[in-house]
Every structure is written in C-alpha cells, then in structure tokens.
C-alpha angles and dihedrals in degrees: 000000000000095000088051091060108041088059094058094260092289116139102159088075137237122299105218103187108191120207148171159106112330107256096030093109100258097138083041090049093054102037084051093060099041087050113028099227147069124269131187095207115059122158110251085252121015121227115247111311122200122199106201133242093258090051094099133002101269086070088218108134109237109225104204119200110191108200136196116255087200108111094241087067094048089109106056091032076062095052099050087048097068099048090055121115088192139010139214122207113191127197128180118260082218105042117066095181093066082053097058086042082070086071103029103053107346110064086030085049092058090046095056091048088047089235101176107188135111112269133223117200117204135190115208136195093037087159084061085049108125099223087200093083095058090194102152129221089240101054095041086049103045094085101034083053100054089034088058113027090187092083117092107173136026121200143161127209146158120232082203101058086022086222106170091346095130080048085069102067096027089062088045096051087042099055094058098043093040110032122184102201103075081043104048146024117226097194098050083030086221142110110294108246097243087062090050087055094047095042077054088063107040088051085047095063089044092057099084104170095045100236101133087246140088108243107201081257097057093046089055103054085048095055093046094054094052106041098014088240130110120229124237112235091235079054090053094044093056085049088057106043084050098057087038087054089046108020104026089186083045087091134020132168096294087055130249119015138199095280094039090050088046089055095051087052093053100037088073087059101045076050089059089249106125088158097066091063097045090056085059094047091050103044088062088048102272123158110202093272087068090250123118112270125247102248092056076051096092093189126169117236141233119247093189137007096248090061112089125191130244143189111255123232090257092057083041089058095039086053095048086049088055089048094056091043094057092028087091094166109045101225085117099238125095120227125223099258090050091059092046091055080047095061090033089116091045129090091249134331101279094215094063091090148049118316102027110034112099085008096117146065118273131171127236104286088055092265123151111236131223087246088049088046100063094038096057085055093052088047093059092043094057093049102032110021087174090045083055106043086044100051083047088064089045096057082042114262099174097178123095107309095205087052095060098063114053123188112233126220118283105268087231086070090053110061085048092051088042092219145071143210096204125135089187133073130194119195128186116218112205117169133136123260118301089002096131105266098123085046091056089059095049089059100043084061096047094255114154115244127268138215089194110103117207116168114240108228099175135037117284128194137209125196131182139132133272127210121201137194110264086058099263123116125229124196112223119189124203120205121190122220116197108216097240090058085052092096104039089048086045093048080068121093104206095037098100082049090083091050123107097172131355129201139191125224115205128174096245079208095050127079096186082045093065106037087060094052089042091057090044088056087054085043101056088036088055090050095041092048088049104046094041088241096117102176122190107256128195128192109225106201098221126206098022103169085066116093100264126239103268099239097036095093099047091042095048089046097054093042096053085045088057098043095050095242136118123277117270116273111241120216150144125228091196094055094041111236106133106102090093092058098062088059094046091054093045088053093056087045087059092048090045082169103064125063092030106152116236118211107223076235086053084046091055092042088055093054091045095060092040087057092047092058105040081051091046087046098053081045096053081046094042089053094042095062093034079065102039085052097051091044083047094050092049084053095058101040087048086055099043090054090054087049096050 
C-alpha cells in the first residue's frame, strides 16, 4: 500500500519516449541501461524496451520508445511524442551543434505538437567530451532552463563508461511520479500556493489539541503515519534546532508550527527529494494536482439521471456550525476574508468561479449570509456532488463522509406518487434576449434592479432559501438558459432529467418576446413528452409596469389553456414585486404532477394507447369467452352422449 502511494497510484508504468538528433547516442543510451553493458552494434531505432517494476525503488515498469530523427519517420516520432509521460532529448557531449538544435527544433517542436510532459534533457557521449573546451553544464543549461520551464533535469552521461546511465531513466520515471511543479515555483523559488494549502491542512489534522504547534507527540505520530518509522527524540530536536536556525517562528514552547512545518517540507525539495514530500501529500489523500483523489471521494451514486443529490440534515449542522464559528463577529454574514480562511486548507475557494461566484445571496455591505451560505452549498451539491463532499473534507468535516450527501428519489416517481421529498429544487429558466431573466435572478438574491442590459451567453444560477409557511426551508435554484444555448441543451436527452420546474420569461410589452418564450414552451413540452422526463412549467409575464402587447394577454392565456397549465404570473422586477413568484415556483415543484404542459401530439399519443388498451382489453374478453363457450360445448355434447 505504501508502495502504491508513494508512486502516485499508478500502477500502468511510466512511458519514457527518447529523441534527438540522429548521431547523439540514443539507441546506445537505452541498450546501455537494459543490459547493463556496452555494446558496439545497436540497431539505428530499438524495439520497445521495458525496465521492470524492481529497477528502481518506486517498483513502476518503465516502458522506453526509441524513435528516428530522419524526416520519413516525422509522423510516427510525432505519435509517439504525444503519448509520452516523459521525454528524453538527447544531445551529443562532442558535438555542440546537436546542443543548440535543442533549442532550436527539439523543445518548439513539443510545443507544436502541444506536448505537455515534463523534459530531460540528456548529454551523451561524455567520455567523447573534449575537456578543452571547459564549457559547464551549468552554464550551458541556465538559459535553456528559464527559456523552457518543461524541463525538469539536466544530465550528462556516457553509454561506454555507463557513467550515470541508470540516472537517466531514474530522473525520467521521477519526474513523472514526483513531479515538482505542482509542488514549487521555480520563479518565486517557494512552496506553490496549492501545496501550502494542502501542507495547512495536513498540519492542521496532526494538531490534535488544537494549540497551532507540533508537540514531539504529534510529530511522531505523524511521522509514523507517513514513512511507517518512529523518530528518535535526538532526531526531533535536530529538526528543531534546524528550522529555529532558519524559520525562528518556525518553533515556540508547544513544538513545530506552522512555518516551521512549511520549511521542513521544503527543505526536502531544495535536497532534491521530491519524493519525500509526495509520500507526505499522499498519504493524506493528494493526486498529483494537489486535490483529494477520487477514491478517498466516498460519493453516492446516481441510479438514474432524474435523481439529484443533496446534503443531509447531519453535513447541514455540521455547516451551520462552521458558519457561527467563523461568523466572529455575530452579525450572521461572512466576509470575504473569512471565507477565504474557510477555504484556507482547500486547493482553491470553489466560489471563486463560474457557477458559483455571485451565485448567492449577500447583504448590503457584499457579505455572504447565512441563508446564501448554505445555498451555495446546496448549489454545489446539486451540480458537483464530488466538488461538495471534497471541499467538506478540506474545511474539516471529520464525520462519515458517505452519510453527508443523500440521492433523492427519481422525479418520475414523483409525479406518480404525486409528491416529493425533496429539499432542493432545480428551475430552469427559458426566455428570449432582454426578456427579464437576469434580472429574476437578481431579484431572487435581493439585488436591486437594473436598467443596464447586458446579454447572458452562458448559464447563470441563482440559489437562496425559501421559507414557506408551515416553518420548513426549502432551497430553489435558478438556472439561467440563454436563448442561444436553447437548441444544443435541448439536443440532450437527459437535460430536462435534472428540472424540477421550468419557466418561461417573456417581455409582457414585447410580441416577438412572447412568441419565443411560447415556442420554447412547445419545445420543452415536445422534449418532456419524448424522453419521458414531463416537468411542471409556468409563463412569468415579465415587465409588467410597461404598457403590454395588446394580444399577449389574450394569446398566453389561450395557450396555457391549451397546454393544461396556470395562467401566466404577471410581475414587474423594477417595481419590485417577485417574491411571491418564487413561492409560487417552489409550490408547483412540491405537486410535480399538476401544471405539466400536454403537446396536442401528446394528446394524440394518449388517446392512441388508450385505444390500444381498451382494444387489447375487449380482445382479452373476446378470447376468454371464446374459450368459456367451446369448454361449455364439449360439456354438452359429453353429456348428451352418456344420456343416448
């Protein structure tokens, strides 16, 4: 298990392409490390060469593709380029001019070919080296190296002597299983952000009792954890007189803290020993992009595509628990730098982004509430079950992780059922340009209305509480179609699965406005009534205190009637009457049998299968006593033949 981790969970091995120019010693390179020896005669390109699992201590096979540098074999050199998860460029000790081609050809040409792995670069023939020349590696590296930042190492070695030959190879595969890049940058030469974050939270598990410091204790069972091996307390107290030579707020009275954890940890990369540090990282769960892995990820899963998932009542107490603890101040909104120091042991704060930043409720001073706090958990819940139940490890949600998302019941079952259990509400929002959607939403978050019109080109969403009459909360999410989209989301099957309610926006003052909306509506009945996934819809006469389009009324009003569903709601964002409407949208989404809108084709395919029945059922009838008259006939003429 150990060995797993530490190499990253790979288990496939590691894909070392060499290339270079043609002279430079790559056939000679890879036959010298497979067998251990030097050999006058190599083939112009190898066949296939595998370094097996126990050749070096991260057991993970090395799989080697030596490649032509002659132009008729551009095409598959390029191929096996770009399933590389490491190259090797080679250039010739002797030969300068195969070292400016690196430059020149070699790194631009992986970039053409958007060859994004990490590059060693490796000088062959060093027994052939004129030392004459006394030009250093260094040197000769320091502005290939800042030029290119995908190269990681820079060797030379000699396939003769097979000085550093086996060096080759161990640099390539650990470059791939210990990458430094998502640990280090190079530019500001310190720790990335994302694996100080993740370093946080790791130091933040150790310290038990809570007291921002390492006790020797702590440290221990750290150690212990992480490389299976207890440390000496002469070994701890050189630890610490290090990090108090280097880091002097790197240890107080209580032990190590949080700086002085942060040196140790970068100490082993300014060593050389990457590995060290990945040991630590995935021991506590880490991929190689410094997030949790998926497997540590115990998410429950879909059975079909109209379930949705759903933070239970236990994750929502533990979350308004979080919310008090950083809510300092009482004044029940969290300012930004208190959810950044929430999100201080994550990757990054996921609200930051699209679809959840500006997706919330926040009060007048730009603070998120506790209503807009939750909801924005639900939110992410609802779109990224794995983001949510992640990010609740991160802030430090210790209970049973498969116990804090819940699946809800298919929506099919539902609206048989004619009821759901649902705390979580999804509504589509369709409507033609400049129709009022954005400014729905707006609304729905307490935002005050705009006369400033900016077109929405990708989906928005909205998420707040609703509080309804009998005392319990509901959340309602409003996502926001642009009407461009409208075709490609429709052109998925399974996209009206997720909907709980969809509405349709038109411009009361607009014809063109309406007649948009009122095709959408067919267009989302049509779908609904195809794919079997029939949602409740509802018209929301937008703009109202504008003088309406003279037949709107008339027209919406006929077509609801002929669709089976309510009236359209009239209301006006500007003057500020839309609370009601969210109500009114989260109280069709609890009855998902009613206001269900019926196609006049869905009306036809309805009478078709009742037909049908009815047809099947007289011809069930019609058989049975087909089948009661002939039993009946043999009877009689049985008895009649007694009788004679």
């Amino acid at each position: 298990m150990l060995n797993h981790l530490s190499s990253g969970g790979r288990t496939n091995g590691v894909r070392v392409v060499v290339a270079g120019d043609r002279g430079t010693g790559k056939s000679s390179l890879i036959a010298a490390v497979a067998s251990e020896s030097f050999s006058e005669t190599v083939p112009p390109v190898l066949p296939l060469t595998v370094l097996p699992a126990d050749f070096y201590p991260d057991n993970v096979p090395i799989t080697v593709v030596d490649t032509s540098s002659s132009l008729e074999k551009q095409g598959k050199r390029n191929e096996e380029l770009k399933q590389a998860d490491v190259v090797v460029l080679t250039y010739a000790c002797n030969e300068p001019s195969t070292f400016s081609r690196l430059s020149s050809y070699w790194l631009p040409e992986l970039e053409r070919l958007e060859v994004k792995v990490p590059v060693v670069v490796v000088g062959c023939k060093l027994d052939l080296h004129d030392e004459s020349q006394q030009v250093s590696l260094e040197r000769l590296m320091n502005q290939l190296l800042q030029q290119f930042k995908e190269i990681v190492t820079c060797i030379e070695c000699s396939a003769v002597t097979l000085y550093q030959v086996p060096e080759v190879f161990y640099f390539a595969q650990k470059a791939v299983l210990h990458p430094i890049d998502p640990l280090f940058d190079q530019e500001s030469q310190a720790l990335t952000d994302r694996c100080v974050r993740a370093l946080r939270r790791i130091f933040v598990l150790c310290d038990r009792d809570m007291d921002d410091a390492l006790s020797d204790t702590e440290l221990n069972e750290f150690q212990v954890r992480c490389f299976d091996a207890p440390l000496q307390p002469s070994e701890i107290n050189g630890v610490k007189t290090v990090v108090q030579q280097n880091v002097p707020e790197g240890v107080n009275s209580n032990g190590l803290t949080f700086p002085g954890f942060l040196y140790v940890h970068s100490m082993f990369l300014r060593k050389g020993r990457p590995e060290t540090l990945w040991a630590v990282l995935r021991n506590y769960g880490y991929d190689n992009d410094l997030k949790l892995r998926n497997d540590s990820l115990p998410v429950p899963s879909k059975n079909a595509s109209d379930q949705s998932v759903e933070l239970t009542n236990e994750a929502v107490e533990f979350l308004n628990g979080i919310f008090r603890l950083l809510d300092t101040d009482k004044d029940r909104a969290l300012r930004p730098a208190e959810v950044d120091k929430l999100f201080c042991t994550a990757p990054s704060s996921p609200w930051n982004d699209a679809p959840y930043k500006d997706a919330a409720e926040k009060n007048d001073m730009g603070y998120i509430t506790l209503n807009g706090f939750l909801s924005q958990w639900a939110l992410m819940t609802l779109l990224d079950p794995p983001c949510s139940v992640a990010n609740l490890i991160y802030i430090g949600y210790s209970g049973n992780t498969a116990a804090a998302l819940r699946v809800t019941r298919r929506r099919s079952v539902d609206r048989k059922k004619q009821a759901t259990e649902r705390n979580v509400f999804q509504c589509y929002v369709f409507g033609s340009k400049n129709s009022g959607k954005s400014a729905l939403l707006d609304s729905f978050l307490g935002r005050p209305f705009s006369n400033n019109y900016t077109p929405t080109t990708a989906e928005q969403f909205a998420a707040n509480t609703i509080e309804l009459i009998r005392g319990t909360k509901k959340v309602l999410v409003l996502r926001e179609i642009p009407e461009g989209e409208v075709p490609k989301v429709l052109s998925n099957q399974d996209y009206l699965a997720a909907c709980d309610v969809a509405i349709f926006v038109y411009d009361s003052s607009n014809e063109h406005s309406w007649k948009k909306s009122r095709d959408m509506l067919e267009q989302v009945a049509r779908q609904g009534e195809l794919t079997g996934y029939r949602v409740p819809c509802l018209l929301i006469a937008a703009k109202d205190d504008l003088t309406p389009y003279p037949r709107a009324v008339q027209d919406s009003v006929k077509a609801t009637q002929e669709l089976g569903i309510e009236a359209p709601i009239h209301l006006s964002m500007k003057l500020g009457d839309s609370s009601n409407v969210f109500h009114r949208i989260v109280s069709v989404a609890e009855h998902p049998h009613l206001s269900i809108p019926e196609t006049e084709i869905g009306r036809k395919r309805k009478q078709f299968h009742r037909l049908l029945q009815n047809t099947l059922i007289f011809a069930s009838v019609g058989t049975a006593m087909a089948v009661v008259g002939v039993a009946a006939l043999r009877a009689y003429a049985v008895k009649k033949k007694s009788s004679g």
